[in-house]
C-alpha positions as CSV (number, residue, x, y, z in Angstrom):
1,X,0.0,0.0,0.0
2,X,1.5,3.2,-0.7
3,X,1.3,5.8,2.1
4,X,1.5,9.7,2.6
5,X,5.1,10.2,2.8
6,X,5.7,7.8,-0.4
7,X,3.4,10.4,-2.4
8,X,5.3,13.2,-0.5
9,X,8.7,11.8,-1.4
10,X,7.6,11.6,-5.2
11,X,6.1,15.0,-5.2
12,X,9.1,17.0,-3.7
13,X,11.1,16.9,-6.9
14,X,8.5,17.6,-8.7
15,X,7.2,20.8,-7.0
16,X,11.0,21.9,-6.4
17,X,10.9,22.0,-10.7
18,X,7.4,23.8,-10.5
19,X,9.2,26.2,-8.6
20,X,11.9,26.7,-11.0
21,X,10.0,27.1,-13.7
22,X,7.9,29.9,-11.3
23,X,10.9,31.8,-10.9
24,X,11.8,31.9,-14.7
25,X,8.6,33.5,-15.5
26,X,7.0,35.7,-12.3
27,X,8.3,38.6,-11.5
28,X,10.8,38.7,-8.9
29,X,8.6,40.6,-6.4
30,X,6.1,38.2,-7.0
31,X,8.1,34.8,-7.1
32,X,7.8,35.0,-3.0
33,X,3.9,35.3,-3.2
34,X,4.0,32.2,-5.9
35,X,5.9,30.1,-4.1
36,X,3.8,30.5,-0.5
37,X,0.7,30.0,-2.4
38,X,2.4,26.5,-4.0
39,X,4.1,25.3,-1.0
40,X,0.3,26.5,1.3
41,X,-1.6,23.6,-1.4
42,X,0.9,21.5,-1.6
43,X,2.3,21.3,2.3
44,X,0.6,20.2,5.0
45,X,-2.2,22.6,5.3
46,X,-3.2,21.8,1.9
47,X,-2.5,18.6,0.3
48,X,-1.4,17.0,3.6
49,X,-4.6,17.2,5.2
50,X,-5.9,15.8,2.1
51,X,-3.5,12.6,2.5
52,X,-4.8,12.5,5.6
53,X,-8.0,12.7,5.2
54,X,-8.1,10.0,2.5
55,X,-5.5,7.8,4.6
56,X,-8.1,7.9,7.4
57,X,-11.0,6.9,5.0
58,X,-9.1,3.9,3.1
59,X,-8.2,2.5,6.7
60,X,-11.3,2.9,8.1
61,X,-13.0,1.0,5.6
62,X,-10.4,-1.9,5.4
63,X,-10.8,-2.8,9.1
64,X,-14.5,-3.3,9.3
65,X,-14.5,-6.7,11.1
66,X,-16.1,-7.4,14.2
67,X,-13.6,-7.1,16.7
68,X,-14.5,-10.2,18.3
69,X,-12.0,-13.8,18.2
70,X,-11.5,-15.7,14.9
71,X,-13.6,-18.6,15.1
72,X,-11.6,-22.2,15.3
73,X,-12.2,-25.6,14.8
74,X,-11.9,-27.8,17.4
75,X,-8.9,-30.0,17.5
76,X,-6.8,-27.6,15.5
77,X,-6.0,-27.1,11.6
78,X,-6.7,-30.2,9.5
């Protein structure tokens, strides 16, 4: 299963080349602005709590047993 920080680790590069290309084409009084908007949807106030949210979801729904024993056969496997 892949988890939060595996998507994290794969995005990093990717949003560290966003970034380049942001400072190539804003204005440098605006490349500051652009780059706390980015990192604000892509950090953990943004797509973070996202992962999270999602993370909480998927687990929720793939441990939806009882709670109680496993039932056994007397005596032991056959």
């Amino acid at each position: 299963m892949v988890s939060k920080d595996d998507i994290l680790v794969a995005l990093n590069p990717r949003l560290n080349r966003v970034l380049s290309f942001v400072k190539l084409v804003a204005p440098a009084d605006k490349f500051d602005t652009c780059r706390k908007l980015i990192l604000d949807e892509f950090g953990r106030d943004g797509l973070g709590k996202d992962l999270d949210r999602l993370c909480e979801e998927r687990h929720g729904t793939e441990r939806n047993g009882t709670g109680g024993p496993i039932p056994r056969k007397e005596g032991g496997a056959p």
